[in-house]
Structure formats: structure tokens, C-alpha cells
C-alpha positions in Angstrom: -4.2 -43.1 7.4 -4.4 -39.8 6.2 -1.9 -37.4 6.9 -2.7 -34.3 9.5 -1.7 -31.1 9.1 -2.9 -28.6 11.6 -4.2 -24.9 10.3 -3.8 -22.3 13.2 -5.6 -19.1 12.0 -4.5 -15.9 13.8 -7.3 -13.8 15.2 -7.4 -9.8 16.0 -9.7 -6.8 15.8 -10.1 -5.3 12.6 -9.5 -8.2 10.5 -11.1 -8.6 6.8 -13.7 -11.7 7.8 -13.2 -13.0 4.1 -9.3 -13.5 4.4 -10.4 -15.7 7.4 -13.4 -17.5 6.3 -12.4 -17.8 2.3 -9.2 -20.4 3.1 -10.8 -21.9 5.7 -13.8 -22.7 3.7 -11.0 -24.8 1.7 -9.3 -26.5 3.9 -12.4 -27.4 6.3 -13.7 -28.4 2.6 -10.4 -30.5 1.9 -10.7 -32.2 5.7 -14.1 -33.4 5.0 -13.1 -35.3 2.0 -9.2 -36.0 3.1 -10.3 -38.2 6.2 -9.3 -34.9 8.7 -6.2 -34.1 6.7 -6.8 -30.1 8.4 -7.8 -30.2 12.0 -8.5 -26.1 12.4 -7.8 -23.9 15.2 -7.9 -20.3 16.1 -6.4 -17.9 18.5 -5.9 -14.2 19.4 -3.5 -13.0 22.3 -5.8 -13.1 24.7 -8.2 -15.5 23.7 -11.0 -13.4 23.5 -13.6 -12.7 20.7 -12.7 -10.0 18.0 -14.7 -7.3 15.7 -14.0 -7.7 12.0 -13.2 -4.4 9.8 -17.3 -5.2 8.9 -18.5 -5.3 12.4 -18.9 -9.6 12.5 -17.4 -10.8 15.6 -15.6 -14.1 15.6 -15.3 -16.2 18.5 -11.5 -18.4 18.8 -10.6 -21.5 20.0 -8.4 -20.1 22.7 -5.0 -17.9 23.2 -2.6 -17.7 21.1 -0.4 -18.9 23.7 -1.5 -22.8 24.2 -1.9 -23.1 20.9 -0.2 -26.1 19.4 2.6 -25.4 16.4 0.5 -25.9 13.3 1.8 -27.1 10.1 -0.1 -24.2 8.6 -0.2 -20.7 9.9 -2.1 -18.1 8.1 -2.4 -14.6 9.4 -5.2 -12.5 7.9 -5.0 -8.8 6.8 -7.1 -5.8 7.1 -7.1 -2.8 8.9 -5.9 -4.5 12.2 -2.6 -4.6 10.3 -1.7 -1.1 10.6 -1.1 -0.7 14.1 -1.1 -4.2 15.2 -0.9 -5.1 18.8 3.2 -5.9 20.0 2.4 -8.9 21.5 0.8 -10.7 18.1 4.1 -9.8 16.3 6.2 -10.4 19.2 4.2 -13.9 19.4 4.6 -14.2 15.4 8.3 -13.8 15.5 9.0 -16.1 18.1 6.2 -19.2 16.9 6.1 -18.5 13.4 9.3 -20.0 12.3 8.1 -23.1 13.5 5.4 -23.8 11.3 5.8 -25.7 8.7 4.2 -23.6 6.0 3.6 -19.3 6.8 0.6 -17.7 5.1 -0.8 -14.6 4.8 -3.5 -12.8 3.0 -4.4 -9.4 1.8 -2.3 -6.9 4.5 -1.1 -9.8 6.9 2.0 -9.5 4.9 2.3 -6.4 7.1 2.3 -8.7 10.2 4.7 -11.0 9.1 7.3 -8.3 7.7 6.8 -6.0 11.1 8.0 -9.7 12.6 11.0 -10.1 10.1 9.6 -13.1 8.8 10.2 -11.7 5.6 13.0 -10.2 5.2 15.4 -11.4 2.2 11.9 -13.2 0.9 10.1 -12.6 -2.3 6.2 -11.6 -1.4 3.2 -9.8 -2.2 -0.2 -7.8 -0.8 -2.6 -6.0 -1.6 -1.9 -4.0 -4.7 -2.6 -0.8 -2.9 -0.3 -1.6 0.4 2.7 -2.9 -1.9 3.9 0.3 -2.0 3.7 0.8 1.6 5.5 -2.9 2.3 8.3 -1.8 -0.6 8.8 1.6 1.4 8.5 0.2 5.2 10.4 -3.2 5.2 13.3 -2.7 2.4 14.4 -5.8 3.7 11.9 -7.4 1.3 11.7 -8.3 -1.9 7.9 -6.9 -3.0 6.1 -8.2 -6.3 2.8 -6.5 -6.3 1.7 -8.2 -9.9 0.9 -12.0 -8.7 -2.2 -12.8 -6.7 -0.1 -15.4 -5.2 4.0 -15.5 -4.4 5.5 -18.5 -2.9 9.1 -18.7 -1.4 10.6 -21.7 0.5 7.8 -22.2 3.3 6.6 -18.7 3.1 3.5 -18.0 1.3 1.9 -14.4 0.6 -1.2 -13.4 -1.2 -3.0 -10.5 -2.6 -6.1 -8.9 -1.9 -9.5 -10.9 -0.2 -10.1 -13.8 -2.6 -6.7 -14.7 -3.6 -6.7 -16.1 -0.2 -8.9 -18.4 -1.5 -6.5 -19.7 -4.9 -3.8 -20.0 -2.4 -5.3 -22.0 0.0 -6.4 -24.3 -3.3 -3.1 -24.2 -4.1 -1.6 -26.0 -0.7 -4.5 -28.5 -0.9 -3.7 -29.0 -4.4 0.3 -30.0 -3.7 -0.6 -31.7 -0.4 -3.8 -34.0 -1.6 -3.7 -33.5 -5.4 -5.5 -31.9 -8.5 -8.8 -34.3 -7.7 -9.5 -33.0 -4.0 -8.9 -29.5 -5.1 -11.1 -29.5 -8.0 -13.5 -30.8 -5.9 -13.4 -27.6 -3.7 -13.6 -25.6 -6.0 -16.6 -26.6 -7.7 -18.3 -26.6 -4.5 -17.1 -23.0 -3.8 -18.0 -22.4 -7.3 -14.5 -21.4 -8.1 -11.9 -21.9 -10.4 -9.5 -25.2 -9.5 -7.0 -21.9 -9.0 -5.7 -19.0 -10.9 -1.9 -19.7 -11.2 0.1 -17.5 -8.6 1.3 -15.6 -11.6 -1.7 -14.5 -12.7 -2.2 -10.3 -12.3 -4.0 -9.2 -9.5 -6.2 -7.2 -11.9 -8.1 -8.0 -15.3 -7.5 -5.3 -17.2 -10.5 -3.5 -16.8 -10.0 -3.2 -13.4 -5.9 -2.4 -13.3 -6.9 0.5 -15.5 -8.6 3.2 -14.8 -12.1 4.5 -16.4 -11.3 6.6 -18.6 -13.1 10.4 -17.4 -13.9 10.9 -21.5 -16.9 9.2 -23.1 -15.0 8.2 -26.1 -12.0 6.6 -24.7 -14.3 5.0 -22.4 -16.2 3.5 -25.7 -12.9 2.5 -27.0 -12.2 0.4 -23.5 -15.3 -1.3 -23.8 -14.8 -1.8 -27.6 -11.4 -3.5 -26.8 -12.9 -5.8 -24.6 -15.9 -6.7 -26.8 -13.7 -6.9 -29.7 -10.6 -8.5 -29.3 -10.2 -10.0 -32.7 -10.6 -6.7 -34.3 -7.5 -4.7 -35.2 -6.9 -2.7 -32.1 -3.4 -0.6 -33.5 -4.0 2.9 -32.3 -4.5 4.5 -35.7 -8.0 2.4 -35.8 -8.7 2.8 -32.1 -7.9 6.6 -32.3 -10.6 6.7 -35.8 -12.7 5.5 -33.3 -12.0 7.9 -30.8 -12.4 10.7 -33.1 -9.0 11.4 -32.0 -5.7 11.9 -34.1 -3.5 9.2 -33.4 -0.6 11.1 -31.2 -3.6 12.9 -29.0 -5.4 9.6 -28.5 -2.2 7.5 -27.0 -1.6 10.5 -25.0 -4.9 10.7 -23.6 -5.6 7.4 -23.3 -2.1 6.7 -20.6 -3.0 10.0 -19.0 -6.8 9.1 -17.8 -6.7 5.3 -17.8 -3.1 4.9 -16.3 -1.7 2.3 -19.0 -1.0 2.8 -22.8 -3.5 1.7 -25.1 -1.2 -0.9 -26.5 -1.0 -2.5 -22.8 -4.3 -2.9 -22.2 -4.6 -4.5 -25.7 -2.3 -6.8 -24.5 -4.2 -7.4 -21.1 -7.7 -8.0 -22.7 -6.5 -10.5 -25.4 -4.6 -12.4 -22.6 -7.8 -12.6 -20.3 -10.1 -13.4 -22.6 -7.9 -16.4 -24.0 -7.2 -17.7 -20.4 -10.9 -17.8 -19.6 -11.3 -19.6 -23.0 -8.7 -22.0 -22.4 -9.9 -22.5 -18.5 -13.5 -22.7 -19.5 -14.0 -24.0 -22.7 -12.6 -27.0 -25.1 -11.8 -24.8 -28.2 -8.8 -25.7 -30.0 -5.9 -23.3 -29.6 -5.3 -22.1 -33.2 -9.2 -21.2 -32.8 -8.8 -19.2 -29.6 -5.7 -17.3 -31.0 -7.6 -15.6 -34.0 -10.9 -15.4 -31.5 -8.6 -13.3 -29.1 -6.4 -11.1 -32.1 -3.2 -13.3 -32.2 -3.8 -14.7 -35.2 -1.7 -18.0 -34.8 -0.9 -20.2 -32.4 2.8 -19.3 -31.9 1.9 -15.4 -31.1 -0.5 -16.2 -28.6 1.9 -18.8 -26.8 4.2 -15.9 -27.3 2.2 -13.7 -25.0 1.4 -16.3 -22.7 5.1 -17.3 -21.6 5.6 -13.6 -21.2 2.7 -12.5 -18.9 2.3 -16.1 -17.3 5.3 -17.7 -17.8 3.7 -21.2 -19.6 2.6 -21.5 -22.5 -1.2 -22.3 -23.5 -1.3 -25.7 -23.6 0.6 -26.4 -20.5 -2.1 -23.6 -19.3 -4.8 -26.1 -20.2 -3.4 -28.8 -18.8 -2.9 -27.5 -15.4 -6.3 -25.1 -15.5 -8.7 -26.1 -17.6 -11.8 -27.3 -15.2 -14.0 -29.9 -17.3 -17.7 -29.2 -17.1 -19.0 -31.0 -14.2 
């Protein structure tokens, strides 16, 4: 008999719908083919229905109060979070501990830190509330680079989706590689971006650049990994000289242009290695490392594994 493990979703106005529906689309997804391995609840204070951040209402199960300890309790985020009603994080604090496994996504870190549920603990949100977490609980320990963070049976992650690779990450240690997979094609997903993995590709963790030419040279980056990328050439490119072009380039894009090098050559090798069955010493020169032990090099230090342990963990055959 399959193993139950009860998903209580918390409820309130304001919410972002997709940190609701995106993990529950997963585990609903992982009960139909686990024999009921996630019976799913939901609840708000009062039991009443609540207005999303995008004007959906939803509907719950009942009050927060009869609800049942779940093995899984994920609290949403959006912009509920910021002035959150006292008797959700007075309920959190005192029910919380309980579960067996605490999510959040997006901004429901705010929930669980106004709670102390995570003080002393490693976490992440949103990249544009990290700062505010950092600043308002000191108490915790704030990584805003991974889409995902887990620590002990508290798990936090980033922005919207990421709700979605962290949810396929539980399903993945509780029912296995197979039944996540399986998911996530029918979510057309990948199996899961590691936790590790940046909140940002690199054209989106940069800025545009305001200048036409440095915003030819991001897009020539991107296109053109394999190309030598050193600033001199990039600068030529730029009609720039090379000390006026670095400077430019940090000042209206945010990062150096050595950085986002590093970004776009990463990204485009992950999705090659996730996507594709190209050998590694042929991805390395495709993506400007030129041999295999540079670009496992890079990998260990923005990922923290190496390629072909990459691979074997991510790589989704073609259906």
C-alpha cells in the first residue's frame, strides 16, 4: 500500500494563484499515479473563499483550524505577505512545527520568518524580497541565488515557478526519479532544475543595457558562445576602447562583462546537457570552454557537480 502523505495548502487574500496551483498540479499529478500517495487539502483562518493578487477567487476545504497536521505544509507568497493577517502566523507558529516537511514559495518565506519558523535556517525568496527578508528577520540565514534551498525539514523557494521544481523535487525523493519524470513531461517541464541552479539566466539577472551597442554585444554573447568573448574583442565590437567598454557595460547592465560570459556559457551547456545527447568534450568547445576539464571547472563552481553527474541526474530522454 502506498504510503500517504497529506499536503495542507494555506489559503489568504492576495496570494499569487500560480504558487498555489503550480505544486499542486504536481503532487495531485504524483497522487494519480502513486495510488493517493498526496491526499490535498486547503484552508484559510476562517474558512472562507479568497481573492488572488489576479482577481481568481479560490474556494478552501475548510478552516485552518480543523485542519488535520499534514505531512506537507506549503504556504504561498504574494502580496498577502506583506501585511499578513496575526492569526495565520499566529496559527503558523503554533501548527507549523508539526508538519513533517514546511514549504513555501515566492514571498511565503515572509510568513514563515514573521512566525520564527526560520530563524537560524538557511532560505531563500523572491530575488527582489531577499533583501527585505535579509534586513527584517536577521535571525535568518538568506541565499537569494538558488531557486530552491532546503534545510532539515524546511523548504523555501524562489519566485512563481520554482514552486513547481520544488514540489518535483519532494515527489522525486519520496516516489523516485520515474514518477517525477513523469510529471514533468505532462507539465511540459524539466524533471527539475537542481536547487542550486540561479534564479536568473543571464539575460534576465542582467539588465538591458540602455546603449544599442552594448545591447548588440549581449545578444552577440548569447548567440555566440564559442566565439572569443575577452573584452578587447567584445569592446572592437562595441566600437568601444577596452577600459570604457568594461566600465560601461557593469554600469548599465549591472554585472561585468566577464560575468555574464560566464553566465551564458554555463546556461547554454546545462540546456545541452539536459536536452540533448552530445558528448561533453563536444558541448565544451560548442559553449567556449574548449575542453572538458574547464567546463567541469565552471560547473562545480556555479552548480556545485560536475557535468556528467549533471547528466546523470537531469538529463530528460526524449519521450
Amino acid at each position: 500500500m502506498t504510503q500517504q502523505r497529506p499536503v495542507l495548502v494555506v489559503l489568504f487574500d492576495d496570494l499569487q494563484s500560480l504558487d498555489v496551483t503550480g505544486p499542486v498540479e504536481v503532487f495531485a499529478g504524483a497522487g494519480r499515479i502513486g495510488g493517493d500517495a498526496y491526499p490535498l487539502r486547503t484552508a484559510s483562518v476562517d474558512g472562507a473563499p479568497v481573492r488572488t493578487s489576479s482577481g481568481l477567487t479560490l474556494v478552501p476545504d475548510g478552516r485552518l483550524a480543523d485542519a488535520a497536521t499534514p505531512h506537507t505544509l506549503i504556504v504561498p507568497g504574494g502580496s498577502g505577505t506583506r501585511a499578513p493577517d496575526p492569526r495565520l502566523i499566529e496559527w503558523l507558529r503554533e501548527n507549523a512545527p508539526h508538519a513533517e516537511r514546511i514549504v513555501s514559495v515566492c514571498t511565503g518565506a515572509l510568513l514563515l520568518a514573521e512566525a520564527g519558523l526560520l530563524d537560524g535556517h538557511r532560505a531563500t525568496t523572491h530575488w527582489a524580497t531577499c533583501e527585505l527578508l535579509a534586513r527584517k528577520y536577521p535571525a535568518v540565514r538568506v541565499d537569494p541565488d538558488p531557486i530552491f534551498v532546503r534545510d532539515g525539514k524546511i523548504a523555501t523557494s524562489a519566485g512563481v515557478t520554482a514552486g513547481i521544481d520544488l514540489a518535483l523535487a519532494l515527489v522525486e525523493e519520496d516516489l523516485g526519479r520515474d514518477a517525477a519524470l513523469t510529471i514533468a513531461r505532462h507539465l511540459v517541464v524539466f524533471l527539475r532544475r537542481p536547487g542550486n541552479q540561479a534564479q536568473f539566466s543571464a539575460q534576465l539577472a542582467a539588465q538591458t543595457a540602455h546603449r544599442e551597442p552594448l545591447r548588440e554585444v549581449q545578444q552577440w554573447i548569447t548567440e555566440h558562445p564559442d566565439d572569443d568573448l575577452s573584452v578587447d574583442v567584445l569592446a572592437d565590437r562595441a566600437r568601444l576602447s577596452p577600459r570604457h567598454f568594461a566600465r560601461a557595460f557593469q554600469s548599465e547592465t549591472g554585472t561585468t562583462p566577464g560575468r555574464y560570459v560566464e553566465r551564458v556559457r554555463i546556461e547554454a551547456a546545462r540546456r545541452l546537457i539536459e536536452d540533448t545527447t552530445q558528448g561533453l568534450t563536444e558541448i565544451s568547445r560548442t559553449c567556449g570552454y574548449g575542453t572538458p576539464e574547464a567546463m567541469r571547472r565552471a560547473f562545480i563552481k556555479t552548480l556545485g557537480t560536475g557535468p556528467a553527474e549533471y547528466r546523470r541526474r537531469f538529463h530528460v530522454p526524449a519521450s
